[in-house]
LUMBA-957274 format. One record per residue: x, y, z of N, C-alpha, C, O, CB in turn; residue in one letter. Coordinates in steps of 0.02 Angstrom, whole numbers, plus 50000, padded with zeros to 5 digits. Glycine has a CB too. Layout:
BEGIN
XYZXYZXYZXYZXYZA
...
***
This chain:
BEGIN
558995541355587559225538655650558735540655705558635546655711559945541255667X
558405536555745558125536255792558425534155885558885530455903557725532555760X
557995537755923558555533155971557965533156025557485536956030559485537356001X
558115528356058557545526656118557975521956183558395517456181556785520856076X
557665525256236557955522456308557835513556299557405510356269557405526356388X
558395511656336558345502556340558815501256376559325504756376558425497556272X
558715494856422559125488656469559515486656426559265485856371558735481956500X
559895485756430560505481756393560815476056444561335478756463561165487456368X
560775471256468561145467456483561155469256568561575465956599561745467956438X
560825473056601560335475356662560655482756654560555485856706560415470856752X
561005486356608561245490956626560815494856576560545491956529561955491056630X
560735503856589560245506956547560805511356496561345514156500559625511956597X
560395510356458560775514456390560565517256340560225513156309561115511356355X
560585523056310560405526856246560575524656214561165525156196560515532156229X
559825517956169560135516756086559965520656027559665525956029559945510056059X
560195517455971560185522755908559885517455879559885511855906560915526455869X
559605518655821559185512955773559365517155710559235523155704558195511355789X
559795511755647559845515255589559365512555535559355506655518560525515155568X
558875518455503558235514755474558105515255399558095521155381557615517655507X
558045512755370557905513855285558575516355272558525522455270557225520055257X
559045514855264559655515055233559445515555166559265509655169560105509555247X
559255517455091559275515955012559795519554975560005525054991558615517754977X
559875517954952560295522954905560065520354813560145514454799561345521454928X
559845524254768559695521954708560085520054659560615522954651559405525154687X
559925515454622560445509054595560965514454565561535512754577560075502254523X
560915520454531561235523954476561795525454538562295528054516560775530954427X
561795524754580562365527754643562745523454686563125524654733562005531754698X
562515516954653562725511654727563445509154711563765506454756562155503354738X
563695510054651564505508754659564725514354661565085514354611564895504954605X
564785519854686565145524654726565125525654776565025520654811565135529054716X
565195532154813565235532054866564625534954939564565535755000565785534554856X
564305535454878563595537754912563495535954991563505539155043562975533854871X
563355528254971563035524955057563525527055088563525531355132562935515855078X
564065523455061564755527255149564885530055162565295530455208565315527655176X
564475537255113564565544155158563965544455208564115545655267564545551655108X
563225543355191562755542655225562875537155299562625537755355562275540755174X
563285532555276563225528855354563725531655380563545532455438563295520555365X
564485534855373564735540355402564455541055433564375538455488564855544855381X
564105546555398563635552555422563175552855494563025557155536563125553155367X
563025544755478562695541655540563075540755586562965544055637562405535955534X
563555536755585564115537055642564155543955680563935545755735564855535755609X
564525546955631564815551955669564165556455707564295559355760565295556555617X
563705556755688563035560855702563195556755788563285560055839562095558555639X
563195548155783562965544955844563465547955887563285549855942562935536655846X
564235548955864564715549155921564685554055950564905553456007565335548455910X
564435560955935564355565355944563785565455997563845569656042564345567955891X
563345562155997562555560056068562975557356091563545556856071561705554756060X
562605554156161562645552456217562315543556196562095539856240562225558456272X
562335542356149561855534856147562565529756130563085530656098561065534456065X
562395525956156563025520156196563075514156146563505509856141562765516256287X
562615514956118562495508756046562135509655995561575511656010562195502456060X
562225508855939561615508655880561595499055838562005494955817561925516555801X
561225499455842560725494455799560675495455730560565501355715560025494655821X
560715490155668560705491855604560285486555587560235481755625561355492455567X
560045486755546559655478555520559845479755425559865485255397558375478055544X
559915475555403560055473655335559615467755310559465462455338560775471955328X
559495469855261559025463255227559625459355195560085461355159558345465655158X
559365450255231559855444355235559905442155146559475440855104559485437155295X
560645442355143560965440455073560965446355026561045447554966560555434355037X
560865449255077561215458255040562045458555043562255459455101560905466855102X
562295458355018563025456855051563405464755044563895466655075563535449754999X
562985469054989563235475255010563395479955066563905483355071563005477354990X
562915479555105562955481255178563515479555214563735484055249562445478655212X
563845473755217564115472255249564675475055254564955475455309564085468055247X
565005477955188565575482855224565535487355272566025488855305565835486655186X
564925489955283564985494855336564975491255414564995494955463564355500355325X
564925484155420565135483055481565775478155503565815475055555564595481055506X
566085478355466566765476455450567195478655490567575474955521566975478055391X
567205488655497567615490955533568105494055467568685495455480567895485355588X
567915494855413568345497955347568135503655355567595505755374568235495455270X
568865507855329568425516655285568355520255383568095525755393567025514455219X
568665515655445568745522855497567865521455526567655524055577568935533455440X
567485517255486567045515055516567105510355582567625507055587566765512655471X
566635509855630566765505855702566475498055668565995497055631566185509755787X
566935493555696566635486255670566075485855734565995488355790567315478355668X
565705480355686564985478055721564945471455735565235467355699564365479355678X
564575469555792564305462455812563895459355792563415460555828564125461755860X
563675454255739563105452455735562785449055780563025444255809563055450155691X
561915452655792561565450055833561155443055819560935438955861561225454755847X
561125442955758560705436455741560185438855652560115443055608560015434755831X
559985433255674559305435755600558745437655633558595436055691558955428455539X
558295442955577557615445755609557225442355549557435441055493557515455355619X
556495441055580556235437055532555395442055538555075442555591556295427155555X
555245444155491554805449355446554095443255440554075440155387555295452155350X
553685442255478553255435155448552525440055452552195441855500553255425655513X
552475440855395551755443755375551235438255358551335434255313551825448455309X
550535438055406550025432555428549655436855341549685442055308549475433355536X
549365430655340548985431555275548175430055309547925424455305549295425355204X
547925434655333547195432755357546425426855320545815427355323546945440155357X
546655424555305546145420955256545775415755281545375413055242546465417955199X
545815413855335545635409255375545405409155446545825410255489546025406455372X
544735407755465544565408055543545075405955593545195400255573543985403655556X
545525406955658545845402855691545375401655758544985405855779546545405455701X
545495394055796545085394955851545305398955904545915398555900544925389255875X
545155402755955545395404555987545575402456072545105398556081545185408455968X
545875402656126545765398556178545165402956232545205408856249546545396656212X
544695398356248544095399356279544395403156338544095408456344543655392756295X
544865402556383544835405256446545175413056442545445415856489545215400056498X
545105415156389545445423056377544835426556361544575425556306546065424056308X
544615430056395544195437656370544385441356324544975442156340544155442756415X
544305444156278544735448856223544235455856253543625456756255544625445956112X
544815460156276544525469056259544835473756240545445472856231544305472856307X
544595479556228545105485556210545285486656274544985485456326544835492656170X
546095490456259546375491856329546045499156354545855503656315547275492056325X
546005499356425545805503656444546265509156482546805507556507545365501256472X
546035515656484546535521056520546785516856579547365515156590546145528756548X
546215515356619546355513856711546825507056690547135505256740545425511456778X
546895504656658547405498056643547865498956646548195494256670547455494756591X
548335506156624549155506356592549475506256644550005503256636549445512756548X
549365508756709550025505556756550045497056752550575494356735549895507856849X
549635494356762549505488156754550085484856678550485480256687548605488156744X
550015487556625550295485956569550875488856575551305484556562549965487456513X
551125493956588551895497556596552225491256648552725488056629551875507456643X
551905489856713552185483256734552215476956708552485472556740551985481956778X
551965475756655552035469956612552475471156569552925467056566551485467956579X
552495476356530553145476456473553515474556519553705468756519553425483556431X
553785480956591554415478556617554565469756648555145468356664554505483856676X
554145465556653554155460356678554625457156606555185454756605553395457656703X
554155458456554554255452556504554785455156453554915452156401553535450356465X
555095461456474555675463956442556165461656478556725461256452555715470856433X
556075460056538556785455456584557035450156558557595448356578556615452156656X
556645445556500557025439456478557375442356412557465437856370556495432456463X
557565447456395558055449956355558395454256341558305460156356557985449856326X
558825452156311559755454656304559755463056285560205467056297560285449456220X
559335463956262559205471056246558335472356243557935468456217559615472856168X
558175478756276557325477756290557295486956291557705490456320557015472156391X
556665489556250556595496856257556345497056344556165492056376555965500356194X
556375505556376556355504956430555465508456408555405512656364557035508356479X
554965506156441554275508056424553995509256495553835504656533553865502256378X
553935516456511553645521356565553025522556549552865522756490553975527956572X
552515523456604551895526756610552055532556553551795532556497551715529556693X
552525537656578552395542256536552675541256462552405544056415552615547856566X
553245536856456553325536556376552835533456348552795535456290553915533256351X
552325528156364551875525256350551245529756323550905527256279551795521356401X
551095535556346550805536756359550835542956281550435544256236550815536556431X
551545545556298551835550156223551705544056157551575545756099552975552756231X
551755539556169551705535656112550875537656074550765539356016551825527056139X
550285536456144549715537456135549585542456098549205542456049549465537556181X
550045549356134549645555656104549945558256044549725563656024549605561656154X
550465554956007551065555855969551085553055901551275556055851551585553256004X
550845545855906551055542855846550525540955835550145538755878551545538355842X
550295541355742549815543655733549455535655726549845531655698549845549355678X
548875532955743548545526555726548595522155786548365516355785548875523055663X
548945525155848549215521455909548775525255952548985530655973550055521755928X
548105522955969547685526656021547525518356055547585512756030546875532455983X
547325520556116547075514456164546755510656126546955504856128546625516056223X
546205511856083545825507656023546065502955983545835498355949545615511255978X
546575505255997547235499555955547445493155992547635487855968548075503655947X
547385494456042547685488656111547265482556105546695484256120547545491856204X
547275478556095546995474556133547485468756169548015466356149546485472156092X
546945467056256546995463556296546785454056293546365451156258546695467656335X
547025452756318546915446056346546635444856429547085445156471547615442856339X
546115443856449545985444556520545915435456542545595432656498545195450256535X
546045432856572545895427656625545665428256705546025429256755546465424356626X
544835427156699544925430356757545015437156782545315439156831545305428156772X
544655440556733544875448156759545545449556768545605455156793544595449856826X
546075446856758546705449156747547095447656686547195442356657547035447356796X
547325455156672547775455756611548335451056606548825451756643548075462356607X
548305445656559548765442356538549085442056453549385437456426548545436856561X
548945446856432549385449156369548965455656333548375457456332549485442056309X
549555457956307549305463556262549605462956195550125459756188549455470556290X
549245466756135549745469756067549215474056061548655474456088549995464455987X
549665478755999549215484655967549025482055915549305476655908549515491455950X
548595483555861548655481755793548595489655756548185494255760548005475755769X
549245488255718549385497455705549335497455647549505492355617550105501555725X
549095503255608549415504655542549795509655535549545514955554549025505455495X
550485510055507550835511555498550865514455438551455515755425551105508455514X
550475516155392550345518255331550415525055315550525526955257549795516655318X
550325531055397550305537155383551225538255375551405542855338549845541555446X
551885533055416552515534255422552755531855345553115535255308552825530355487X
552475525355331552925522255286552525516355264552415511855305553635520555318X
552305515955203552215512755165552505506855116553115506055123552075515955152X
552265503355079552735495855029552385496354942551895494054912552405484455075X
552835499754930552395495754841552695490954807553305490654811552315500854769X
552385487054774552505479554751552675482854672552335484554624551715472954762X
553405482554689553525483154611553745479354586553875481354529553825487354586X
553945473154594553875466554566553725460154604553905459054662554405465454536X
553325455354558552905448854581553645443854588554005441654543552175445554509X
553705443154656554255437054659554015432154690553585432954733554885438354693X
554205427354676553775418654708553315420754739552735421154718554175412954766X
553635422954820553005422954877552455427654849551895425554864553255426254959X
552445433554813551845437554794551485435454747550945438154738551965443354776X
551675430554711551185427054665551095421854674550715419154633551255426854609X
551385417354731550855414054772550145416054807549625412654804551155412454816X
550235422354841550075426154883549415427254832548845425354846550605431854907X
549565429954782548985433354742548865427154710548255426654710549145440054690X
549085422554684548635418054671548085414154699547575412054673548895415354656X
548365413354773547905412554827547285415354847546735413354864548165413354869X
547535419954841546735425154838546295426754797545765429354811546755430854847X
546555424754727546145426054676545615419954671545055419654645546575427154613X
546095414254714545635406054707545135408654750544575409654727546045397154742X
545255409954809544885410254852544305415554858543765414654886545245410054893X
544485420354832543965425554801543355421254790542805422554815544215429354727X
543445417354762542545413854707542175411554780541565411154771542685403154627X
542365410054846542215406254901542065408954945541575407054977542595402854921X
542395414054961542185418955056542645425555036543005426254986542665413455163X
542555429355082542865435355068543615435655089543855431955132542495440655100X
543905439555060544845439655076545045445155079544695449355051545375436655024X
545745447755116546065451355113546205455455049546055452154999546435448755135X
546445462055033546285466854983546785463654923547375463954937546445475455008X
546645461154871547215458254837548005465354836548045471254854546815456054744X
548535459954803549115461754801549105463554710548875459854667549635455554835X
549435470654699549495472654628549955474554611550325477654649549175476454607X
550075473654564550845476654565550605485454535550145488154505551515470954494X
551355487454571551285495054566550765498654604550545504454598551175496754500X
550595493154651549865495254716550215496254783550585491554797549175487554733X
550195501654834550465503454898550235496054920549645494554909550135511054941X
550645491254950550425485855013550045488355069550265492455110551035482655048X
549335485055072548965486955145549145483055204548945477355212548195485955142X
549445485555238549635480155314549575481655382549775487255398550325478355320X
549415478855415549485481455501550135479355527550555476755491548895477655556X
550185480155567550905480655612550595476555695550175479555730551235491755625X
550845470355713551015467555785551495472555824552065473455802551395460055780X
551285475955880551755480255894551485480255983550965478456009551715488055841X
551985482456003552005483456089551645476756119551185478056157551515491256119X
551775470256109551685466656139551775463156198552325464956220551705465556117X
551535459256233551995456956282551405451256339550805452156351552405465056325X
551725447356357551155443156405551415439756489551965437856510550925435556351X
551035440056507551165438156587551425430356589550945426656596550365438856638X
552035426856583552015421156563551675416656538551715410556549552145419656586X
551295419856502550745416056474550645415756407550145418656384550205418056498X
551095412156363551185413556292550585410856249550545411456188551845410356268X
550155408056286549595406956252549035412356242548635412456195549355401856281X
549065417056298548835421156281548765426756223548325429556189548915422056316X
549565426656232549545431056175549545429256088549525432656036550095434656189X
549575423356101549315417456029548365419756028548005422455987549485404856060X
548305417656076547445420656061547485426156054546995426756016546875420256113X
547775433756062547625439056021547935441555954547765445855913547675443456059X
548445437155959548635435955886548205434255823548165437055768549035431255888X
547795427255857547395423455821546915429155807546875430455747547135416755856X
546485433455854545885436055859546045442055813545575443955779545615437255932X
546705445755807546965451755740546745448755687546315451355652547835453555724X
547005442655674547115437655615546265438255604546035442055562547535428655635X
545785433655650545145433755630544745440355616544395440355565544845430255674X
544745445255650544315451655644544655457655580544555463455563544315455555730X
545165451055559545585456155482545475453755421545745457155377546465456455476X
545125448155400544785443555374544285448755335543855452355360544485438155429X
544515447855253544055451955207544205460455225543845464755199543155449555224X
544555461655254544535470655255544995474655214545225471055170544715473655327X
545085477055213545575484855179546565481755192547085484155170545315495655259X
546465476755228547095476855233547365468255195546955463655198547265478755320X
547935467255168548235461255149548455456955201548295451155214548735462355111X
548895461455230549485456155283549555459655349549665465655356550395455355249X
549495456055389549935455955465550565458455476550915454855440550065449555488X
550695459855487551545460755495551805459855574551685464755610551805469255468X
552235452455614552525453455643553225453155650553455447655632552295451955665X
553775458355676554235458855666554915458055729555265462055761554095463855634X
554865451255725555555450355778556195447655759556325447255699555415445755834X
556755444955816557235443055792556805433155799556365431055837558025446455839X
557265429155737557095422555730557025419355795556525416055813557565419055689X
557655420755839557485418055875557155417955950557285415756006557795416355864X
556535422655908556025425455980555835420355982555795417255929555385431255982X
555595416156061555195409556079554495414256064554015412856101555345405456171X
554415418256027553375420755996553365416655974552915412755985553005426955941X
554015414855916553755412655844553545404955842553265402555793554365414055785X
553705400955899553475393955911552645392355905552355387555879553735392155984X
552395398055940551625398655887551515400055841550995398055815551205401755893X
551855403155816551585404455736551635400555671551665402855614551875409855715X
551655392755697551825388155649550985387155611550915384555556552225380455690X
550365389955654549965387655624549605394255581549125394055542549575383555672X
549845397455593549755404955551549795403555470550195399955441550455411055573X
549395406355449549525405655361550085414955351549895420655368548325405655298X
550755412655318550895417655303551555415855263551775410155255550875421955356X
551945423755231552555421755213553205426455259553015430855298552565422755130X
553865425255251554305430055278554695431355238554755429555180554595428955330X
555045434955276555525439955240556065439555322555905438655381555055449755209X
556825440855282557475439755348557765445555335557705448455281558105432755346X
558205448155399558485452155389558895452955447558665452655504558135456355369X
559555453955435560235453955485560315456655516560385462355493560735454455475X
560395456355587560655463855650561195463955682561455459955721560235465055717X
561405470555655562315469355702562025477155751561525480655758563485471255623X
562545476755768562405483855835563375484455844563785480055855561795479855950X
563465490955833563975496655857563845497655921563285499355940563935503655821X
564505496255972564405499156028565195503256034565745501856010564175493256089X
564975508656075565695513156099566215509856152566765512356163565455520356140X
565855501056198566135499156240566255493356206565775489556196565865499656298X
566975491556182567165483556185567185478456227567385472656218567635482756172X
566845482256299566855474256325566165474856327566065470156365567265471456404X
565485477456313564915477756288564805472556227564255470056218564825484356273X
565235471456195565115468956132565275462556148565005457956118565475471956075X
565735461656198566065453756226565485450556289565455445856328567025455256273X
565285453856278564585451056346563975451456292563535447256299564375458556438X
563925455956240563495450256219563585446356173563105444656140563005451556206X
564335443456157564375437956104564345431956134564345427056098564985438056064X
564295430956216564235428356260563415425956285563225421256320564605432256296X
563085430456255562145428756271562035427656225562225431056178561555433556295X
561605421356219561075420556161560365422956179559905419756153561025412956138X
560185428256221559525429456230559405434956192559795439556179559325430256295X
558605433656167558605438156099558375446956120558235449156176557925434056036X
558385450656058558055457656083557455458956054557265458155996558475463756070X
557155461456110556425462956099556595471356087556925475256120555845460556173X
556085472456002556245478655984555685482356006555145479856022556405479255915X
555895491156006555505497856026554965498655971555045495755917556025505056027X
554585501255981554025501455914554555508155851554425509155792552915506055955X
555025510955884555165515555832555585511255789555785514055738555515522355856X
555785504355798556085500255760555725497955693556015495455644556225495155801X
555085499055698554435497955665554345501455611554255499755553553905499255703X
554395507455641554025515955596554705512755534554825515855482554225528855657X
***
């Protein structure tokens, strides 16, 4: 369980994020998980954090008892589907001419701390991102240094940012079995191997190499941040890593660019526990989506 400051609906609130839930097959018809998500509960009621967040991978139907409201557990709201779309780099994209691409710089971050907060205003739930939490992120988490940033400039002014992170030192993926999309995936690359260089193939029983889209955000200018999307995608072309990874809910207006992206996804369900029932009735009432904290990530 993680928890990080966020707007909720203009009001501020301590959320909780519940993460890697597993429990191993030899345990899953007892009672294992529902002591562990208990466990979680009660851990939350006990803080001061006003909501938690769960995500479940979609057509898991096990999960779902625990947001039911069975077993003394609190019932949950579902927020929508999250959609997992890992870019498969294999391909040049063009990029748009009137964007500068640079690394972000120190003297920039007030500049960018006012952009998250701009472009976290069009949603229903948004982490709250300070000079100084911004800044703990820098000196804290490991693979997240300014080097990581890159900008979009027009004109000498910042009009989008993302990091491109690896996430490899928190948490890792091994492919322990080839299902459709991975042997597409690897078949693809093996064609393409004989032609130009590619991304690190996929093996089974091999850790997945991936970067992470993370702390993004753009000055109404969604094209911008399609060109630094595009430009991860191009400068990842043949390296150490397989896939992209960006991770929002479906129905982020990002994903309207990303129709020309070569990649596959993966879904996954979000309900959120809140301690206030009329919290839960205001937002069954918004369809505006939530933009997640990078610890949603780790």
């Amino acid at each position: 369980m993680v928890h990080f400051p966020a707007i909720v609906l203009g009001d501020a609130y301590k959320v909780g994020y519940m993460l890697d839930l597993r429990v191993d097959k030899e345990y899953r018809s007892g009672m294992t998980a529902f002591k562990l998500v208990r466990a979680a509960v009660d851990h939350v009621r006990k803080s001061d954090a006003g909501l938690v967040i769960a995500n479940f991978l979609k057509d898991n139907k096990h999960p779902l008892v625990f947001t039911s409201g069975r077993g003394g557990l609190p019932s949950a709201h579902y927020l929508g589907t999250n959609r997992i779309f890992n870019i498969l780099p294999i391909r040049t994209m063009r990029l748009d001419p009137r964007y500068k691409i640079e690394k972000l710089c120190d003297r920039d971050i007030p500049g960018i701390v006012e952009l998250y907060r701009k472009y976290s205003s069009r949603y229903v739930i948004a982490p709250v991102i300070t000079e100084d939490r911004f800044r703990k992120y820098l000196d804290n988490i490991t693979g997240l240094s300014l080097d990581n940033f890159l900008v979009a400039k027009e004109n000498g002014k910042i009009r989008a940012v993302t990091a491109l992170w690896d996430e490899h030192p928190y948490k890792s993926y091994q492919v322990l079995r080839l299902n459709f999309s991975i042997r597409v995936v690897t078949g693809l690359l093996s064609f393409l191997s004989h032609f130009m260089k590619v991304p690190h193939p996929v093996r089974l029983n091999d850790s997945l190499r991936q970067l992470s889209l993370v702390l993004y955000a753009h000055d109404d200018c969604p094209e911008a941040l399609d060109t630094l999307f595009r430009h991860a995608n191009n400068i990842s072309m043949g390296s150490e890593y397989t896939l992209i990874m960006l991770y929002a809910p479906e129905n982020d207006p990002l994903f309207r660019s990303m129709k020309k992206f070569t990649g596959i996804s993966v879904r996954s369900e979000m309900f959120i526990f809140a301690r206030e029932a009329a919290l839960i009735e205001k937002l069954k009432d918004n369809p505006a989506s939530v933009l997640m904290d990078v610890t949603m990530i780790i």
